[in-house]
C-alpha positions in Angstrom: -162.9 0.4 -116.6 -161.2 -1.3 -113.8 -157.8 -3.0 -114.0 -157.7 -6.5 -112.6 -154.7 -6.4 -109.3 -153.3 -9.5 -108.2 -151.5 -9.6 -105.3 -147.6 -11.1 -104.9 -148.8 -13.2 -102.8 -145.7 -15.5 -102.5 -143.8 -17.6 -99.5 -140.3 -18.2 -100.0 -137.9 -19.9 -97.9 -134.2 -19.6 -98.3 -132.3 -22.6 -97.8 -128.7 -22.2 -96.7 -125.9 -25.2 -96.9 -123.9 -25.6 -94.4 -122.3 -28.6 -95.5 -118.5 -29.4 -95.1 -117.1 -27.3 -98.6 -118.7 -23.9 -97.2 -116.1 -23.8 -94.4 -114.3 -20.8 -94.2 -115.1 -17.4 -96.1 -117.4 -19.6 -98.4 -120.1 -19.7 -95.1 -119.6 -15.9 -94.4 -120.7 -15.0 -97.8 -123.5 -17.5 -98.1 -125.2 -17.0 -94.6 -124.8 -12.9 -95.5 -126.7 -13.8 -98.5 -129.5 -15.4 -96.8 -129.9 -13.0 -94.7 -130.2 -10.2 -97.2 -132.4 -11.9 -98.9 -135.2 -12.6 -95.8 -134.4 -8.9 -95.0 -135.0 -7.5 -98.2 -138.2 -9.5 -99.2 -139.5 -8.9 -95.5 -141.4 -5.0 -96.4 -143.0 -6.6 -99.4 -146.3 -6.6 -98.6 -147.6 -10.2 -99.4 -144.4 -11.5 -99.5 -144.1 -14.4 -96.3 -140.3 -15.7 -95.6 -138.7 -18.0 -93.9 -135.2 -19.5 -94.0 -133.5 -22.6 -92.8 -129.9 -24.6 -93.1 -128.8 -27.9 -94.5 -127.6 -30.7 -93.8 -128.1 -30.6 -90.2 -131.7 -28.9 -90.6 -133.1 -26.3 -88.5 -135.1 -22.8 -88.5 -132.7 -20.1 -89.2 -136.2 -17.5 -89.4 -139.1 -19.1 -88.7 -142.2 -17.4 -91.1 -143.5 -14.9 -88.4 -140.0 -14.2 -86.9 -138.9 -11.1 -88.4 -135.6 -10.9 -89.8 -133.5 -7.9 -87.8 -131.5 -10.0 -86.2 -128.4 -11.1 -88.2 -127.0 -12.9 -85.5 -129.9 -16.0 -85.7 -128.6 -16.7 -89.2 -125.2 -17.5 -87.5 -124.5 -20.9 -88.1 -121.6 -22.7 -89.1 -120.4 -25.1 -92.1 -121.0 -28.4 -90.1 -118.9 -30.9 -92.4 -119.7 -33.9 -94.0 -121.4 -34.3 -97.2 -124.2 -31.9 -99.3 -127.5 -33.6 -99.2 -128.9 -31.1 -101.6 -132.3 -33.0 -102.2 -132.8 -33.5 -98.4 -132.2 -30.2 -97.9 -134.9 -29.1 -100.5 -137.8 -31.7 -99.3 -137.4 -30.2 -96.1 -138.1 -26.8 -97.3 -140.6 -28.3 -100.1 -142.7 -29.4 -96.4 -142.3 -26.0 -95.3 -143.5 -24.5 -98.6 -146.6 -26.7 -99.2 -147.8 -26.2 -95.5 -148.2 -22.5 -96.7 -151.9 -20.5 -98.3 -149.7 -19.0 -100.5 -150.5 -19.2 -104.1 -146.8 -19.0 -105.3 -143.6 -20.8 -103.6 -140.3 -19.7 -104.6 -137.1 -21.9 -102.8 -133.8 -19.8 -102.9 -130.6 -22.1 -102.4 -128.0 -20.6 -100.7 -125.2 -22.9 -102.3 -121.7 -23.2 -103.1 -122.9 -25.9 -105.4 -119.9 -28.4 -104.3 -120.5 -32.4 -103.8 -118.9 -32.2 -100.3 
């Protein structure tokens, strides 16, 4: 008898605000966070990652850029308002470009308005 596998088989893409509220410690924490998180889910085989801030936009790990390097996750809290849903159709773009069968979206948030 053979046990069906499946594999993980997953992209996820961590999506880190840098709005105005995350000044301070708050940015620290959160852009620690994201980090962890790409480098934790990076050995898992089947497991494809990629991160990227909010509201200005931009790559913070790109999918086939490993994450060893805390340094490119070093952004800072830009100011202004949180344009959460922006923020997540961005990475929504980024997600459905994938093969992957699952998507996963982890928000790196302080969950403040501004």
């Amino acid at each position: 008898q053979q046990a069906m596998r499946r594999g993980i088989n997953t992209a996820v893409f961590v999506l880190l605000d840098t709005s105005g509220s995350m000044g301070g410690a708050r940015i620290e924490i959160a852009r620690a966070a994201a980090y962890a998180t790409a480098r934790a889910m990076q050995p898992i085989r089947g497991v494809a990652i990629a991160a990227g801030c909010f509201p200005v936009g931009g790559m913070l790990k790109t999918w086939s850029q490993p994450a060893h390097d805390p340094l490119s996750f070093g952004v800072q809290a830009t100011g202004g308002s949180t344009p959460l849903a922006e923020g997540m159709l961005a990475a929504r773009r980024e997600l459905l470009a994938r093969r992957e069968a699952r998507k996963l979206l982890v928000v790196v948030t302080d969950g403040e308005p501004n």
